[in-house]
PDBQT receptor file of N, H, CA, C and O in Angstrom, charges set to zero:
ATOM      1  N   UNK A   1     -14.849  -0.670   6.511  1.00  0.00    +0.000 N 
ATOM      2  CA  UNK A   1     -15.099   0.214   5.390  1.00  0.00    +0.000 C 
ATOM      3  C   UNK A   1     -16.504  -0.021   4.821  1.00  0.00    +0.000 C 
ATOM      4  O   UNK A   1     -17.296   0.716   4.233  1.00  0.00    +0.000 OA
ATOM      5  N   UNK A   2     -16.533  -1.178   5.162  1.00  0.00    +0.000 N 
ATOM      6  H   UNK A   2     -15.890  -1.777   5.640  1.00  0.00    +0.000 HD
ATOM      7  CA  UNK A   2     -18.415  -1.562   4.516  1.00  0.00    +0.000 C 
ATOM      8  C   UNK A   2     -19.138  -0.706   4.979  1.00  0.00    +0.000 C 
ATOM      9  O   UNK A   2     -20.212  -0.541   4.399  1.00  0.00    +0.000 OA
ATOM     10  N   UNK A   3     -18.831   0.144   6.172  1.00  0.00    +0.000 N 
ATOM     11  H   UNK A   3     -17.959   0.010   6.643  1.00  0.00    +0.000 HD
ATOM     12  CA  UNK A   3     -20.276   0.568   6.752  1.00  0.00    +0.000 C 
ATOM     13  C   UNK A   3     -20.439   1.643   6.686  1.00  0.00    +0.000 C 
ATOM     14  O   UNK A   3     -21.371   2.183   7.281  1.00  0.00    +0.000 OA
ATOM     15  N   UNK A   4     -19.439   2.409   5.814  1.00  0.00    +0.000 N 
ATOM     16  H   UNK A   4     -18.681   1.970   5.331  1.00  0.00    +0.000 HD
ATOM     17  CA  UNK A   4     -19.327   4.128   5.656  1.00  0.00    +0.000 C 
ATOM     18  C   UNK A   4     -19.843   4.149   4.101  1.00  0.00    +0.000 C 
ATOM     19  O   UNK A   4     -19.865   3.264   3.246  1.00  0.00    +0.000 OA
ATOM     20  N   UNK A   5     -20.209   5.384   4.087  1.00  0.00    +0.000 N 
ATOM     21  H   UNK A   5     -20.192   6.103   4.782  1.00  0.00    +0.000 HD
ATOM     22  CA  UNK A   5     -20.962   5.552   2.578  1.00  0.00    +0.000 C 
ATOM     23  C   UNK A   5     -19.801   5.714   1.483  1.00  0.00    +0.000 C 
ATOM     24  O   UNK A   5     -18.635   6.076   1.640  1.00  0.00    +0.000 OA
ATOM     25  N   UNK A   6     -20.585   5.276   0.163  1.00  0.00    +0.000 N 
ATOM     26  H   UNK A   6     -21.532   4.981   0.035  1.00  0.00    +0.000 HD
ATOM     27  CA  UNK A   6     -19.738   5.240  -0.822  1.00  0.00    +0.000 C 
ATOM     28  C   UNK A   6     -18.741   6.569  -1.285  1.00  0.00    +0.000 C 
ATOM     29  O   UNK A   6     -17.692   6.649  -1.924  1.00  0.00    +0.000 OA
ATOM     30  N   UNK A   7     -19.801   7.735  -0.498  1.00  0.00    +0.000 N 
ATOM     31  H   UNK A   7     -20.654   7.670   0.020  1.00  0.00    +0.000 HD
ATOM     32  CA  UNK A   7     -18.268   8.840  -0.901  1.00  0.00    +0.000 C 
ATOM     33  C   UNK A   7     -17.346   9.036   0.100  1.00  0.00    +0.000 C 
ATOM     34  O   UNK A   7     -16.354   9.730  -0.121  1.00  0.00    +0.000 OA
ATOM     35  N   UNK A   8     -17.539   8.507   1.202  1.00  0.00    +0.000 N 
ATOM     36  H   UNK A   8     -18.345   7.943   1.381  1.00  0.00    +0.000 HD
ATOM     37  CA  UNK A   8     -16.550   8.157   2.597  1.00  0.00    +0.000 C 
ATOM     38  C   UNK A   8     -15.314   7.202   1.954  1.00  0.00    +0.000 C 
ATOM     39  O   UNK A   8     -14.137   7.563   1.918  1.00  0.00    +0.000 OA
ATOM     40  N   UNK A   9     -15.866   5.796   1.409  1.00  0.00    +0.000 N 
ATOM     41  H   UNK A   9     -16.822   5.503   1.438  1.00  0.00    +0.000 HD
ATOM     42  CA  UNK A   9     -15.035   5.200   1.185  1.00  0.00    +0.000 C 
ATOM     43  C   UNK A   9     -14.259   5.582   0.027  1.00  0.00    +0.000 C 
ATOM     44  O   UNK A   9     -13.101   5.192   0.178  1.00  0.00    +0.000 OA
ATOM     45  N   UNK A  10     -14.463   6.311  -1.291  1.00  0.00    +0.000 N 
ATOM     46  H   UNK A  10     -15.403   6.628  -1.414  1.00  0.00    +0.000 HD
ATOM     47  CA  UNK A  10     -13.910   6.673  -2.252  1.00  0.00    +0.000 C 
ATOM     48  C   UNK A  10     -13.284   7.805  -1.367  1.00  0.00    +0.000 C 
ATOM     49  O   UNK A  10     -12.120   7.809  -1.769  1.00  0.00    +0.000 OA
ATOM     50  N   UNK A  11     -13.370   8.698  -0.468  1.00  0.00    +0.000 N 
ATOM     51  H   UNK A  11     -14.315   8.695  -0.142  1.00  0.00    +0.000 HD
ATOM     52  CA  UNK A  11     -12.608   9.712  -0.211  1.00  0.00    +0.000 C 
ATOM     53  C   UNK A  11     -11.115   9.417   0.736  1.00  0.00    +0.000 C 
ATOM     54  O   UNK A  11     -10.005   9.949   0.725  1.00  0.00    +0.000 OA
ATOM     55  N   UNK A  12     -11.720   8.317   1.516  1.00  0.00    +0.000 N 
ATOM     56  H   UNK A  12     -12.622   7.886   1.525  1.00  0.00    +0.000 HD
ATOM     57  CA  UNK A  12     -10.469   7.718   2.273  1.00  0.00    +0.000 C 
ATOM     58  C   UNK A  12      -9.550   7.073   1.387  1.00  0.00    +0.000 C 
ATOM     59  O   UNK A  12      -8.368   7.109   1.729  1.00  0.00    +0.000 OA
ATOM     60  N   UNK A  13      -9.897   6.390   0.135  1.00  0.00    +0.000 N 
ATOM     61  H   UNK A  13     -10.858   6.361  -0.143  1.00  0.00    +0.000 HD
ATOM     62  CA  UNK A  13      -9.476   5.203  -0.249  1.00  0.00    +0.000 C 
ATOM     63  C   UNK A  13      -7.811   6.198  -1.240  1.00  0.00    +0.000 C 
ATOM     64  O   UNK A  13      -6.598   5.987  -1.226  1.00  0.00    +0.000 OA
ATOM     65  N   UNK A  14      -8.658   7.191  -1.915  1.00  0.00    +0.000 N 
ATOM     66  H   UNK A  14      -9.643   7.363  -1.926  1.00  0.00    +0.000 HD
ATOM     67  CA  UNK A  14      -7.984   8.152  -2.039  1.00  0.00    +0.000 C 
ATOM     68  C   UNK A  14      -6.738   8.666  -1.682  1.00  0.00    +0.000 C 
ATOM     69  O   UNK A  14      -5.635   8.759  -2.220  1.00  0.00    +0.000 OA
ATOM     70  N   UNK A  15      -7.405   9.073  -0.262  1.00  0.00    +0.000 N 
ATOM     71  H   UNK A  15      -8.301   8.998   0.175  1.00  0.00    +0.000 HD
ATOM     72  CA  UNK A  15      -5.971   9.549   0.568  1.00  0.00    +0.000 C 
ATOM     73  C   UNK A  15      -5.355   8.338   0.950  1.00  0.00    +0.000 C 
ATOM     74  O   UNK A  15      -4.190   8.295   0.553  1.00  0.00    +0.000 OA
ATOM     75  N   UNK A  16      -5.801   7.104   1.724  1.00  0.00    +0.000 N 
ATOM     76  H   UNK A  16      -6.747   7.139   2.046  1.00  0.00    +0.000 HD
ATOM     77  CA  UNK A  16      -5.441   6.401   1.684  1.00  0.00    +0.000 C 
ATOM     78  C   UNK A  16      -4.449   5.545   1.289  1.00  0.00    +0.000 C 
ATOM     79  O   UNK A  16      -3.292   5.352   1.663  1.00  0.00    +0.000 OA
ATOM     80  N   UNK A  17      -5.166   5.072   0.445  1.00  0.00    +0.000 N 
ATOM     81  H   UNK A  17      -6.106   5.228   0.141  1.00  0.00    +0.000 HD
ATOM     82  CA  UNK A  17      -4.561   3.843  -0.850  1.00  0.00    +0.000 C 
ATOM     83  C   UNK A  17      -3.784   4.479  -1.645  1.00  0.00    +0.000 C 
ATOM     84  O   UNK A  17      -2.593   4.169  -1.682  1.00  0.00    +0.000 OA
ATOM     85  N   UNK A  18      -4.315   5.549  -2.487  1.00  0.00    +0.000 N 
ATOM     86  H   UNK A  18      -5.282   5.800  -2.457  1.00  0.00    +0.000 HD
ATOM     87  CA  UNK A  18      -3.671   5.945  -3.541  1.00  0.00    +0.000 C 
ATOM     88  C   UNK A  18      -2.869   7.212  -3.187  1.00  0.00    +0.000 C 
ATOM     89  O   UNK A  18      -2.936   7.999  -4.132  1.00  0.00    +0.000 OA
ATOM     90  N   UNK A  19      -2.287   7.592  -2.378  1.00  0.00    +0.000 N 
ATOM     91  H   UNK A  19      -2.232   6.953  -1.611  1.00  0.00    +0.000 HD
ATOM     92  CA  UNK A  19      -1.269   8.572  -1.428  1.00  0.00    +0.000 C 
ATOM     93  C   UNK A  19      -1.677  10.003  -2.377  1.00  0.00    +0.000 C 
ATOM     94  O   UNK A  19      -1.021  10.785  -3.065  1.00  0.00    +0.000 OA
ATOM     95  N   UNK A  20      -2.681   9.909  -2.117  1.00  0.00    +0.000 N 
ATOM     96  H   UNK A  20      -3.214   9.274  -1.558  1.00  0.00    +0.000 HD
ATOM     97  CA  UNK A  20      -3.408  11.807  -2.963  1.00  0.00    +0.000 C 
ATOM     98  C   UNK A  20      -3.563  12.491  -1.701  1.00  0.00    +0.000 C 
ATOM     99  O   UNK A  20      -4.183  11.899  -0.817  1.00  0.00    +0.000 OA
ATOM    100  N   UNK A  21      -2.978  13.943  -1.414  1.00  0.00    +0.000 N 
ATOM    101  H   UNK A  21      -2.475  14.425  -2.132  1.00  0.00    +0.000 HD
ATOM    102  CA  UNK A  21      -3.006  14.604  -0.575  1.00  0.00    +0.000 C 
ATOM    103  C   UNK A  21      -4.170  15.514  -0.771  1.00  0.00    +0.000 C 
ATOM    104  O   UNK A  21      -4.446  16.125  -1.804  1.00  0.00    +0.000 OA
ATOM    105  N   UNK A  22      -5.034  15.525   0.743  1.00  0.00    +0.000 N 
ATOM    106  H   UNK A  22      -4.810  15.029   1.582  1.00  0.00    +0.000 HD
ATOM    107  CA  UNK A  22      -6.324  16.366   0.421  1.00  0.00    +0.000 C 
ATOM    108  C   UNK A  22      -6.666  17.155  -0.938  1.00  0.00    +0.000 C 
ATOM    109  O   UNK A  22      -7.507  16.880  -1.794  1.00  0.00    +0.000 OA
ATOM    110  N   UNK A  23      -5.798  18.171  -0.875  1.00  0.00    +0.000 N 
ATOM    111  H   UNK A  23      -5.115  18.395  -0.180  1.00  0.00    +0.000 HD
ATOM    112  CA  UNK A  23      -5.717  19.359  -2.144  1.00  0.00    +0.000 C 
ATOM    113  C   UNK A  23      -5.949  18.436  -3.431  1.00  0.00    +0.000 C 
ATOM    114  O   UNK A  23      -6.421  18.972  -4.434  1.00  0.00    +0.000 OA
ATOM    115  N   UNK A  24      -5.660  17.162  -3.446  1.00  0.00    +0.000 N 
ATOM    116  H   UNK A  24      -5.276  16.727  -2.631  1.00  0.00    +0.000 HD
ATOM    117  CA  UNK A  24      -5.320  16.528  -4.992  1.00  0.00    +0.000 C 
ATOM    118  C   UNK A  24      -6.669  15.434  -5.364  1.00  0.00    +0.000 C 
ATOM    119  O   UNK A  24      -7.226  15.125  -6.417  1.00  0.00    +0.000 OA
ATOM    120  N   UNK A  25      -6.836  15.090  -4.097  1.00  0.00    +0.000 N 
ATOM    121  H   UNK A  25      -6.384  15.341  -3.241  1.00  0.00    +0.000 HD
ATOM    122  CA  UNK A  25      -8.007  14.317  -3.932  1.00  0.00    +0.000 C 
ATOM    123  C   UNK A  25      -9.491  15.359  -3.958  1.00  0.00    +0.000 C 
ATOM    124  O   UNK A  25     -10.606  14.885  -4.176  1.00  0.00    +0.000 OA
ATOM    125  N   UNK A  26      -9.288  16.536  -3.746  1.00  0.00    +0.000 N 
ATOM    126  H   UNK A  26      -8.382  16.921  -3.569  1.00  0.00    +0.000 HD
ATOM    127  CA  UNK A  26      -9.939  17.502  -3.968  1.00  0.00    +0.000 C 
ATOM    128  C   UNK A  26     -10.480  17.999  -5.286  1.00  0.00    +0.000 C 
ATOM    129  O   UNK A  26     -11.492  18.573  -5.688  1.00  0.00    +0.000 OA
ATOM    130  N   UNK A  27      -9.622  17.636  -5.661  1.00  0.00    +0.000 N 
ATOM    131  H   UNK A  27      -8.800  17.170  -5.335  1.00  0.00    +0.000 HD
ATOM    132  CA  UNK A  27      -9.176  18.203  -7.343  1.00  0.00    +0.000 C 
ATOM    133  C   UNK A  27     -10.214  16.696  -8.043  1.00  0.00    +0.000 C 
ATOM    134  O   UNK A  27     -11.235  16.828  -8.718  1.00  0.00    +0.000 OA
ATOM    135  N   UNK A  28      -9.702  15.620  -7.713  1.00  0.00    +0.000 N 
ATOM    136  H   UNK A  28      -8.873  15.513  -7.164  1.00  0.00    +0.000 HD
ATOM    137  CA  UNK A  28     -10.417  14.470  -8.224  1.00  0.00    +0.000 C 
ATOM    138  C   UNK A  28     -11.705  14.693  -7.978  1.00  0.00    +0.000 C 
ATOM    139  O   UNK A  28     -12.443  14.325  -8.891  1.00  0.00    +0.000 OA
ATOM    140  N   UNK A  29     -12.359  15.295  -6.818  1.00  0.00    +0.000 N 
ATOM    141  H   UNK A  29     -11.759  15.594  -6.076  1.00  0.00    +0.000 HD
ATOM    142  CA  UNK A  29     -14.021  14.584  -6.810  1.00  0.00    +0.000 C 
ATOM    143  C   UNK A  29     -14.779  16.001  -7.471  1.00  0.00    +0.000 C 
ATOM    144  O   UNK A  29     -15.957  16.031  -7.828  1.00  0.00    +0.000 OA
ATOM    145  N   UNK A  30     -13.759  17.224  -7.547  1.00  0.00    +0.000 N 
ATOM    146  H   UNK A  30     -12.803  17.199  -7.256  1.00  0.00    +0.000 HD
ATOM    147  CA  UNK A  30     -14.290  18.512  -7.951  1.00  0.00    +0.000 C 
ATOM    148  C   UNK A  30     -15.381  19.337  -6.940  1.00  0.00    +0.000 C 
ATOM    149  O   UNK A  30     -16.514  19.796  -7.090  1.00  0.00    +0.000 OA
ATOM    150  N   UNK A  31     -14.366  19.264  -5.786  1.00  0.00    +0.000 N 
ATOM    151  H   UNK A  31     -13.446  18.892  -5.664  1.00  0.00    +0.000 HD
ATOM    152  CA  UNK A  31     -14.478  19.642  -4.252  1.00  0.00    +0.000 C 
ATOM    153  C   UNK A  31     -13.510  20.850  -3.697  1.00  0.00    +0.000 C 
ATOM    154  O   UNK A  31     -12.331  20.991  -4.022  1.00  0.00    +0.000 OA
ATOM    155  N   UNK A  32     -14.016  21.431  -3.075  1.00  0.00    +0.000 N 
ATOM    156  H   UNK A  32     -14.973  21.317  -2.811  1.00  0.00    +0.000 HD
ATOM    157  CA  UNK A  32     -12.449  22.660  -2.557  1.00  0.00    +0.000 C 
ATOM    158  C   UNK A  32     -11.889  21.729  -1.603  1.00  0.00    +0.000 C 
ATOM    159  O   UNK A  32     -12.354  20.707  -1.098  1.00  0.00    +0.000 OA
ATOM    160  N   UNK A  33     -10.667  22.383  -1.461  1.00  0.00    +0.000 N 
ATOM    161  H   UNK A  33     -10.289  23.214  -1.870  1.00  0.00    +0.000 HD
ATOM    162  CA  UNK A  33      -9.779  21.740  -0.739  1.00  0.00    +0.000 C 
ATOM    163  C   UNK A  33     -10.322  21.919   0.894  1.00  0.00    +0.000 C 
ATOM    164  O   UNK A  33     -10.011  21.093   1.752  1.00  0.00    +0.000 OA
ATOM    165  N   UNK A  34     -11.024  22.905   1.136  1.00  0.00    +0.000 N 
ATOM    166  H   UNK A  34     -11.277  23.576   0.439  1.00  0.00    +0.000 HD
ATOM    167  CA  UNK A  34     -11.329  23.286   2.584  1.00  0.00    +0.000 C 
ATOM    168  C   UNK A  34     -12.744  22.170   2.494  1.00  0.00    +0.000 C 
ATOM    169  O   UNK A  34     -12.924  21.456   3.481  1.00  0.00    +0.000 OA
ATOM    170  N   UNK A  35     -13.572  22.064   1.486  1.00  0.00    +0.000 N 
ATOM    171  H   UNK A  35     -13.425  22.644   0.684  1.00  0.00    +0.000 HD
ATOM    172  CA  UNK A  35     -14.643  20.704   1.893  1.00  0.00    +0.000 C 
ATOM    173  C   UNK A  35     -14.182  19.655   1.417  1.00  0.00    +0.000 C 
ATOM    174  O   UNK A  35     -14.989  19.057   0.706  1.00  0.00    +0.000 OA
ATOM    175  N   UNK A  36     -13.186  19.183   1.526  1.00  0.00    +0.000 N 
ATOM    176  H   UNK A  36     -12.530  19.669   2.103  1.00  0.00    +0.000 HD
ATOM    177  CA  UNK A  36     -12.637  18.223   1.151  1.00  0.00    +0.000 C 
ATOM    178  C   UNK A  36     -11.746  17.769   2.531  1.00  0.00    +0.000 C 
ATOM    179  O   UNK A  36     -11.669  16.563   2.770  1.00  0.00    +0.000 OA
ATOM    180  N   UNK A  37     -11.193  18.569   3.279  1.00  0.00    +0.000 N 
ATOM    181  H   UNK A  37     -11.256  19.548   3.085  1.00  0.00    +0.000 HD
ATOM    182  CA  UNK A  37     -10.488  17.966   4.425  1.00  0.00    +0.000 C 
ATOM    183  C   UNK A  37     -11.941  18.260   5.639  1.00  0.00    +0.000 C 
ATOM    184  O   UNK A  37     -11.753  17.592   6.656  1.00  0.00    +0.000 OA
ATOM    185  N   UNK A  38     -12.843  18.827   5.679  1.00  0.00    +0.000 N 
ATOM    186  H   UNK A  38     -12.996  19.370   4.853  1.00  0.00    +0.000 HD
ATOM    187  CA  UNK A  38     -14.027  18.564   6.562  1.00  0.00    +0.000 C 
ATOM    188  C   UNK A  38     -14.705  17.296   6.206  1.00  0.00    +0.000 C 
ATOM    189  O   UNK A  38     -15.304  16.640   7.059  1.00  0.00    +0.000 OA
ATOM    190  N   UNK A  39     -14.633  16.976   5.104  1.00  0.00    +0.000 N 
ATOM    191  H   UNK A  39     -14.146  17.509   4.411  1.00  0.00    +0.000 HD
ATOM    192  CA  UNK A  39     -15.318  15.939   4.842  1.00  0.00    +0.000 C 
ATOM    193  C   UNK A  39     -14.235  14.618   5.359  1.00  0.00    +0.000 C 
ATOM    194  O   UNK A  39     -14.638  13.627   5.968  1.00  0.00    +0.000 OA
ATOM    195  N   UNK A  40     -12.558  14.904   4.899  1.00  0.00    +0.000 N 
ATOM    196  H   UNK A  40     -12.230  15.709   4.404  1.00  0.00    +0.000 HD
ATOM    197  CA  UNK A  40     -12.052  13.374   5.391  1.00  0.00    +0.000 C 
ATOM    198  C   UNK A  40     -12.033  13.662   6.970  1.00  0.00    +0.000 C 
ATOM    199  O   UNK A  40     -12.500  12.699   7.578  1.00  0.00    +0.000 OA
ATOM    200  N   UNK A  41     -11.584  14.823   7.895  1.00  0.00    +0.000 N 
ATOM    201  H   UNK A  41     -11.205  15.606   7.401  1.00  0.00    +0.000 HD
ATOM    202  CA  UNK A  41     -12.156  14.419   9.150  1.00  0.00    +0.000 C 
ATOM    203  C   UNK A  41     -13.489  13.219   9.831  1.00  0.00    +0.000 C 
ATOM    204  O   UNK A  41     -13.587  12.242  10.573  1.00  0.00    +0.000 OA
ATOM    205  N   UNK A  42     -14.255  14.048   9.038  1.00  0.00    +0.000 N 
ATOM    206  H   UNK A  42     -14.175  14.842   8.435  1.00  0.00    +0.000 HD
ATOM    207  CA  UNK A  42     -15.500  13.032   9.296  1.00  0.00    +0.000 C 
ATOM    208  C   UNK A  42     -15.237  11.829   8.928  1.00  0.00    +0.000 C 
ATOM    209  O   UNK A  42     -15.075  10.847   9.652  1.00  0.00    +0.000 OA
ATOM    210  N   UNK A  43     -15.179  11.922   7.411  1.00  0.00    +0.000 N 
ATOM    211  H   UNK A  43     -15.311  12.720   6.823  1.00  0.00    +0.000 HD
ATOM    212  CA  UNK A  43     -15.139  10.236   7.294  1.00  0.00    +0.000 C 
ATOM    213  C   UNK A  43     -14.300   9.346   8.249  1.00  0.00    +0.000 C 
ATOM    214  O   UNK A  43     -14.549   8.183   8.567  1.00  0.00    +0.000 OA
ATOM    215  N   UNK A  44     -13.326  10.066   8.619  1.00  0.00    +0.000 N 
ATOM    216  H   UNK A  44     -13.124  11.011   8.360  1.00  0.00    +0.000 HD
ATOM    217  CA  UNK A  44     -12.475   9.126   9.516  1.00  0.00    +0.000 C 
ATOM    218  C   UNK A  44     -12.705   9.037  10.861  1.00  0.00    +0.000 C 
ATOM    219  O   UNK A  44     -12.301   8.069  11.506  1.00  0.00    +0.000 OA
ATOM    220  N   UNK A  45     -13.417  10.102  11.440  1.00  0.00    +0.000 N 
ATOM    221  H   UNK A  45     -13.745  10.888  10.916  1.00  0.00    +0.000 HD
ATOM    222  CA  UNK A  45     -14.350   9.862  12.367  1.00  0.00    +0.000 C 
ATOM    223  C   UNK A  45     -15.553   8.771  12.518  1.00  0.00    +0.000 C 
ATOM    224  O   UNK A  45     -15.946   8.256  13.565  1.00  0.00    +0.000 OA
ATOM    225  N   UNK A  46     -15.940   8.596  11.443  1.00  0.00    +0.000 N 
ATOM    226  H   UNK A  46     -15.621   9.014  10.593  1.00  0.00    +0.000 HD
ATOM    227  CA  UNK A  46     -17.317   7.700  11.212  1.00  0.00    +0.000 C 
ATOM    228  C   UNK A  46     -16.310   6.205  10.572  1.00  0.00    +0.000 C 
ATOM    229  O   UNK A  46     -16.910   5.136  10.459  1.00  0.00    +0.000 OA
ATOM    230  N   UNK A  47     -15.320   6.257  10.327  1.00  0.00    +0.000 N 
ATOM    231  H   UNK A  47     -14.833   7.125  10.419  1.00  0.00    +0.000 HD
ATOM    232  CA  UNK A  47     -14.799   5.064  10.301  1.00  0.00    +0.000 C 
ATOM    233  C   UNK A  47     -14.204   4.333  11.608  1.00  0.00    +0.000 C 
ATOM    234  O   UNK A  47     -14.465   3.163  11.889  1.00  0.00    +0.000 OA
ATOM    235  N   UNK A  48     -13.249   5.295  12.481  1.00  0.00    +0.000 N 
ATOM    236  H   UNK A  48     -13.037   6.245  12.253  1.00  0.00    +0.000 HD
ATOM    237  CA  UNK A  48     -12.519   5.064  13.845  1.00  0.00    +0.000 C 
ATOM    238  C   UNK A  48     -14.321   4.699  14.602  1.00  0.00    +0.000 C 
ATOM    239  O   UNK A  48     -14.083   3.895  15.503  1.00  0.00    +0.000 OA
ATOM    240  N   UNK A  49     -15.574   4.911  14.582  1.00  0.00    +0.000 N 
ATOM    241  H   UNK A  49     -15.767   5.565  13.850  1.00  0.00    +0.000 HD
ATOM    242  CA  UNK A  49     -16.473   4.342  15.402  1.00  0.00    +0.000 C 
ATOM    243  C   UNK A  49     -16.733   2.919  14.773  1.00  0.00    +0.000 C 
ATOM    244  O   UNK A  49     -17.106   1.977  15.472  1.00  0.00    +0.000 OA
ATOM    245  N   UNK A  50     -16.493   2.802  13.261  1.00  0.00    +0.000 N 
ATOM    246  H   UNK A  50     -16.190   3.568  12.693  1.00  0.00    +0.000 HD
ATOM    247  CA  UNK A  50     -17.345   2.085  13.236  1.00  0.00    +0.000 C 
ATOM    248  C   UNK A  50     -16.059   0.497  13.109  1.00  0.00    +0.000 C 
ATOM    249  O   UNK A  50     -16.247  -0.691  12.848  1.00  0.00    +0.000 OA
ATOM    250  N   UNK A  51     -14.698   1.387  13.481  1.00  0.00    +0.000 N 
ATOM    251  H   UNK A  51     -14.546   2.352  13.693  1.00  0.00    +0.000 HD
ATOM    252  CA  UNK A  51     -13.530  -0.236  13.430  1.00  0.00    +0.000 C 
ATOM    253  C   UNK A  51     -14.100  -0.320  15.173  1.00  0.00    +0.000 C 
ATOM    254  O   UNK A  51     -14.281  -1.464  15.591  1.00  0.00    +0.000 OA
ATOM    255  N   UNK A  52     -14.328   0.647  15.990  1.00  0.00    +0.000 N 
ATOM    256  H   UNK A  52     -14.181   1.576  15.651  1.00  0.00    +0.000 HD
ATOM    257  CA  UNK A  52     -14.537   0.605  17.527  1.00  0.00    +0.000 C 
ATOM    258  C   UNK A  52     -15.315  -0.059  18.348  1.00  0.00    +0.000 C 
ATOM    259  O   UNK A  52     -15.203  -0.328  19.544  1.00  0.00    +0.000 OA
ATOM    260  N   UNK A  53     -16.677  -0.453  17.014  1.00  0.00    +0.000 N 
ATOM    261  H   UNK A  53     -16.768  -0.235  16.042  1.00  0.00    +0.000 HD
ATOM    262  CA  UNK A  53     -17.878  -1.151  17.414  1.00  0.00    +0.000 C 
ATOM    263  C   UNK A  53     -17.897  -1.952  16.537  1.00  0.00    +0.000 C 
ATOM    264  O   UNK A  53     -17.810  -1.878  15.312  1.00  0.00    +0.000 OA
ATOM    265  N   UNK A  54     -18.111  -3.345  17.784  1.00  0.00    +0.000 N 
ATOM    266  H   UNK A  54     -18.181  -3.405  18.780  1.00  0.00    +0.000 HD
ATOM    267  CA  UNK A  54     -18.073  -4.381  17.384  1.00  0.00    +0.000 C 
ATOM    268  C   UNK A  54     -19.272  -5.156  17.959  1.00  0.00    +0.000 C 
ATOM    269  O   UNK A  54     -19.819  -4.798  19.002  1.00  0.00    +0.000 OA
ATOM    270  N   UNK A  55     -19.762  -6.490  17.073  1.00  0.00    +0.000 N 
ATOM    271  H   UNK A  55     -19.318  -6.781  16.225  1.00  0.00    +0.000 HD
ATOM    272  CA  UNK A  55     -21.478  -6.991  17.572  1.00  0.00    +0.000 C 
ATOM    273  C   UNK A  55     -21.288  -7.499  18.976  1.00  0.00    +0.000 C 
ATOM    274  O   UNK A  55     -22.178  -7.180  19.764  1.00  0.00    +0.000 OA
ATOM    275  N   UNK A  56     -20.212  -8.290  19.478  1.00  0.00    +0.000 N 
ATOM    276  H   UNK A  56     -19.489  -8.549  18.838  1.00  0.00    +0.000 HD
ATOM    277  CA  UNK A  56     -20.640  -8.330  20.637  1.00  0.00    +0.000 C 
ATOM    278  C   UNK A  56     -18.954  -7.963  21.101  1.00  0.00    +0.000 C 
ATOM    279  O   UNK A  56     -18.017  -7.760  20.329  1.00  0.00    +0.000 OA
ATOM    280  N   UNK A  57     -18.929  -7.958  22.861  1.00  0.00    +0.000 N 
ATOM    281  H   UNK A  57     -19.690  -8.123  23.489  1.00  0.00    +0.000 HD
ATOM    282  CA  UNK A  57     -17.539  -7.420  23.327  1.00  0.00    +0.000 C 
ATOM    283  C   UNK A  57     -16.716  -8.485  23.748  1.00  0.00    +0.000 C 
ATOM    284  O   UNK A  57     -17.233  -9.502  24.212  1.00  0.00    +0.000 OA
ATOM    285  N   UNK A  58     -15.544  -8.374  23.644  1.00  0.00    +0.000 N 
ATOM    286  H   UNK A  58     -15.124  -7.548  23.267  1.00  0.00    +0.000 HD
ATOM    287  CA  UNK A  58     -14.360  -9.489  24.240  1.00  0.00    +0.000 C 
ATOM    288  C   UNK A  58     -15.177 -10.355  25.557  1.00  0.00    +0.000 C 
ATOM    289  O   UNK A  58     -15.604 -11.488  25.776  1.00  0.00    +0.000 OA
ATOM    290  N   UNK A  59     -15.087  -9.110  26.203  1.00  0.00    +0.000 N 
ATOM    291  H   UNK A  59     -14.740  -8.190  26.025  1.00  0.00    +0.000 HD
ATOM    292  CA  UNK A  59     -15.923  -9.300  27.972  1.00  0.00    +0.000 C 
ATOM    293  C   UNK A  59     -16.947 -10.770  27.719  1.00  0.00    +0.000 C 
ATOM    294  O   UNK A  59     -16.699 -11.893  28.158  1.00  0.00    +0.000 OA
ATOM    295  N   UNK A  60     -18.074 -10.377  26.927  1.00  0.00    +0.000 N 
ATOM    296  H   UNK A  60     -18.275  -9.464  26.571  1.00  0.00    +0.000 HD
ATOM    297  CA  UNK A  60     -19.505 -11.383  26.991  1.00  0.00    +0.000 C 
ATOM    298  C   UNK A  60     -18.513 -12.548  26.429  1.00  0.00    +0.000 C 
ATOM    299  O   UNK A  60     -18.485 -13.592  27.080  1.00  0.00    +0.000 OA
ATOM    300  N   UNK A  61     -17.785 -12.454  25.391  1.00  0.00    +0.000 N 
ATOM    301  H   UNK A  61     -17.808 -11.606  24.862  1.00  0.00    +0.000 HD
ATOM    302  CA  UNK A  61     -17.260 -13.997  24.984  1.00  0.00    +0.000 C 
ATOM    303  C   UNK A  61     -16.109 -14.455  26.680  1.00  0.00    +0.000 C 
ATOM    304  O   UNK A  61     -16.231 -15.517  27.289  1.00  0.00    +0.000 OA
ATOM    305  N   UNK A  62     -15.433 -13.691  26.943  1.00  0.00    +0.000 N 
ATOM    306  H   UNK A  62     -15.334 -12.828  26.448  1.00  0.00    +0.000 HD
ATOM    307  CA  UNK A  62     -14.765 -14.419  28.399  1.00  0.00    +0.000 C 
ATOM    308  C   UNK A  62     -15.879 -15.397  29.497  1.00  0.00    +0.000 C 
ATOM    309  O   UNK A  62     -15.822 -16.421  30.177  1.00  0.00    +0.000 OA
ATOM    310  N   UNK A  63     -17.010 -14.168  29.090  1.00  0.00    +0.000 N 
ATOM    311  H   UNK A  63     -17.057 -13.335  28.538  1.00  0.00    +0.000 HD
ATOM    312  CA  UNK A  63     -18.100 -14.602  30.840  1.00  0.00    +0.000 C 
ATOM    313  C   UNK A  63     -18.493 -16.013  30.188  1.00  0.00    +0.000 C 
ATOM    314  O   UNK A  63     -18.182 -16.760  31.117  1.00  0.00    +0.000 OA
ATOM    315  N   UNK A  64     -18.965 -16.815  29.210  1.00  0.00    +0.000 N 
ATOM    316  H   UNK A  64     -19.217 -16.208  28.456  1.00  0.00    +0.000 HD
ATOM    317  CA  UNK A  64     -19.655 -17.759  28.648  1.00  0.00    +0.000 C 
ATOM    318  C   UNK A  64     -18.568 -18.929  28.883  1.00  0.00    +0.000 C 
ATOM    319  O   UNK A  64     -18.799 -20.074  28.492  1.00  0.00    +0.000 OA
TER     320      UNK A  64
């Protein structure tokens, strides 16, 4: 979560954490509901890369 921007993480944390369904979490940032679920796609796109990448891989720690 560190590595996504602060309205990524307030928008996930949202749906997330606090079980606000797009439309409501929408309502919170004073967003439509239609840029409000383009936006959590993304964010969760740019989060699923960034749990995906990691500094180094399983692999290089086995070969050593």
């Amino acid at each position: 979560m560190g590595q996504l921007s602060d309205a990524d993480r307030e928008l996930i944390s949202l749906i997330a954490w606090e079980a606000l369904t797009p439309t409501q979490a929408a309502s919170a940032l004073g967003l439509t509901p239609a840029a409000t679920r383009v936006r959590l796609h993304r964010a969760r796109t740019r989060l699923k890369n960034a749990l995906s990448t990691t500094p180094h891989s399983e692999e290089a720690d086995r070969d050593q």
